[in-house]
N, C-alpha and C positions, 0 to 999 in steps of 0.2 A: 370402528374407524381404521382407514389402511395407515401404514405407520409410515412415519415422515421417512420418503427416500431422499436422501443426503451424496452427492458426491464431493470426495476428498482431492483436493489439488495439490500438492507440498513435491516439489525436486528431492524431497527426502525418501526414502523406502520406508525408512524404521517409522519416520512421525508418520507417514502413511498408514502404514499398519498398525501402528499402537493406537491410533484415532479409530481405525475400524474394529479392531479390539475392543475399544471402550464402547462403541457405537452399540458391536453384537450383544452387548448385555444390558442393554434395553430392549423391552418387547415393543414399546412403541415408535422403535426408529430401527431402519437400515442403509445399510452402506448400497448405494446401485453401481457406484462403480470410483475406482482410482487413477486419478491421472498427476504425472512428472512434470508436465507442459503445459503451456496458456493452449498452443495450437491447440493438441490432446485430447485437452478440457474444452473448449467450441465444440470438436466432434463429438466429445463424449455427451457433452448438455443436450443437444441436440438430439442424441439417439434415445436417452435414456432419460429428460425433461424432469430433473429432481425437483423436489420441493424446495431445497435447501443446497447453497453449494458452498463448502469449505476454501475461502482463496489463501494461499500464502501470496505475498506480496513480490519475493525475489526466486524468481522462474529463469530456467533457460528460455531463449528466446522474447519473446515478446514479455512485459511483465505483468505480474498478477490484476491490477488496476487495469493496463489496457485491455487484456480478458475480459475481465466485467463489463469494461465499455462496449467490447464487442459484442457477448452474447446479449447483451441488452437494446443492443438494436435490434436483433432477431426476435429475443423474447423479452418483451419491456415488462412481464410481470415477475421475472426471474428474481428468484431470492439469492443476497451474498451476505457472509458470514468471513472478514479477514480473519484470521489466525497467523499472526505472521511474527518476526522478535521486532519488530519498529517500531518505536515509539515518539518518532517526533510529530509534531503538530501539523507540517506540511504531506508526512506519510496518512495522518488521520484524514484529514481535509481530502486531499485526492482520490481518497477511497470511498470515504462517503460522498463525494461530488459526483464521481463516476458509478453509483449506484448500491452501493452496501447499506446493510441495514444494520450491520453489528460488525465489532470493531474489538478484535480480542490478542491480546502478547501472549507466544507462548509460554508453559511454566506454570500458568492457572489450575487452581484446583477443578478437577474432571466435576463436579458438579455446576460451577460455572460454562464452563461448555455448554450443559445439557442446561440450564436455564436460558441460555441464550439462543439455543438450536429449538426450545420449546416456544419463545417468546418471538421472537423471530417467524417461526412457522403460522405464530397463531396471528401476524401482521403487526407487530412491533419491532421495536427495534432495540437494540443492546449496546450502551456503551459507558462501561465501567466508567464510577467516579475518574477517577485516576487521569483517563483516559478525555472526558467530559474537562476536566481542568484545563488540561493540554492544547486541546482545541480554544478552547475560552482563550488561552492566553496569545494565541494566534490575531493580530490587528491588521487592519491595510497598511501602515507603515512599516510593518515587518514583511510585507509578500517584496519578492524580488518579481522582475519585469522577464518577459520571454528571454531580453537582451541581455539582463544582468545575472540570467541562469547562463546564460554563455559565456559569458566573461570569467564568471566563479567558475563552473568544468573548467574553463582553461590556466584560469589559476590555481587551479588544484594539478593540475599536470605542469606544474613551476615552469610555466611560460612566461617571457617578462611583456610587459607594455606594448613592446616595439613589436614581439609575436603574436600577441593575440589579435593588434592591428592589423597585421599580413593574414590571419588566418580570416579575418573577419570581415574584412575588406573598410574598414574603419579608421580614422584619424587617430596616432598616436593618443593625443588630446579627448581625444571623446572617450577611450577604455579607460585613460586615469580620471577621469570625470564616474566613468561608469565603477569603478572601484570603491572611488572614494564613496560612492550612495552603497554598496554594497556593505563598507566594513561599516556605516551606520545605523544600516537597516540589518546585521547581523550585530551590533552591538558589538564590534571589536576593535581591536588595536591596529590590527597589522593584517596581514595574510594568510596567517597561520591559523591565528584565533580566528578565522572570517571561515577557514576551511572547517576547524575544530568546531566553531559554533552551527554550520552549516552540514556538518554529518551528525549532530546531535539535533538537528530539528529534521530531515528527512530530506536537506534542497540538494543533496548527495550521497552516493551511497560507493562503497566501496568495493 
């Protein structure tokens, strides 16, 4: 059997290479190629059609997620594999929505990988307990609207009421409407905990 070809995606060098390290000492997987970028990584799928593709999540340029989405309009039987450090509920969901099949933080013991790169290849899919709770605890009352992901970015850049209606072309009245479903559906008090609770589930990132 030919051994699973895998390419590696990470803006890191070192987790680049210490993944294709781990990789070279298996006989029945190799590394086809490394790439820094989402772009990168399209051309490089494309040229070299792995079995298996490594995503991290936070890329220059475009992000890990929309990569996926992309190559998977060209090749919808394309296999992904996040490895990424996120771990909130809304970073799981968007990766497995936009097509992954395994779902992994880095830090993991290197045999976890290779169970997941093994199970994965064989048409399964990977997603650690831990991981699997996180998702579970994600409900439709806690997803925020297109509108109210706008409203949080611009409250996270401590813009008041009156600016985020200028920026958004909205009624004063309708963003503190729109806040207030925000700090409820983030479970918070104020703005801070709304920002604090909203980079521990994935609706931002820093």
């Amino acid at each position: 059997m030919a051994p699973i070809g895998i390419l590696i995606v990470d803006d890191h060098p070192i987790m680049r290479f210490g993944i294709a390290a781990l990789i070279a000492t298996c006989n029945e997987m190799h590394c086809v190629g490394q790439s820094g970028t989402g772009e990168e990584a399209i051309e490089m799928h494309s040229a070299h059609n792995p079995d298996i593709t490594l995503m991290d999540l936070r890329l220059p340029g475009i992000s890990g997620v929309e990569t996926i989405r992309r190559i998977r309009r060209k090749s919808p039987s394309a296999r992904f594999i996040v490895l990424t450090t996120y771990e909130g509920d809304e970073d799981i969901h968007q990766a497995m929505e936009a097509g992954a099949s395994g779902y992994l933080v880095k830090g993991l013991p290197q045999e976890t990988l290779m169970s997941a790169l093994r199970r994965v290849h064989a048409g399964g899919r990977y997603l650690p307990a831990p991981m699997a709770q996180t998702l579970a605890s994600r409900t439709r009352d806690t997803n925020l609207s297109l509108r109210e992901r706008q409203v949080l970015g611009l409250v996270a850049k401590g813009k008041s009421n009156k600016e985020i209606a200028g920026d958004l072309g909205i009624t004063e009245a309708t963003v503190k409407c729109h806040v207030g479903v925000i700090l409820v559906r983030l479970n918070a008090n104020d703005r801070t905990e709304a920002i604090v609770n909203a980079l521990q589930r994935g609706l931002l990132h820093i």
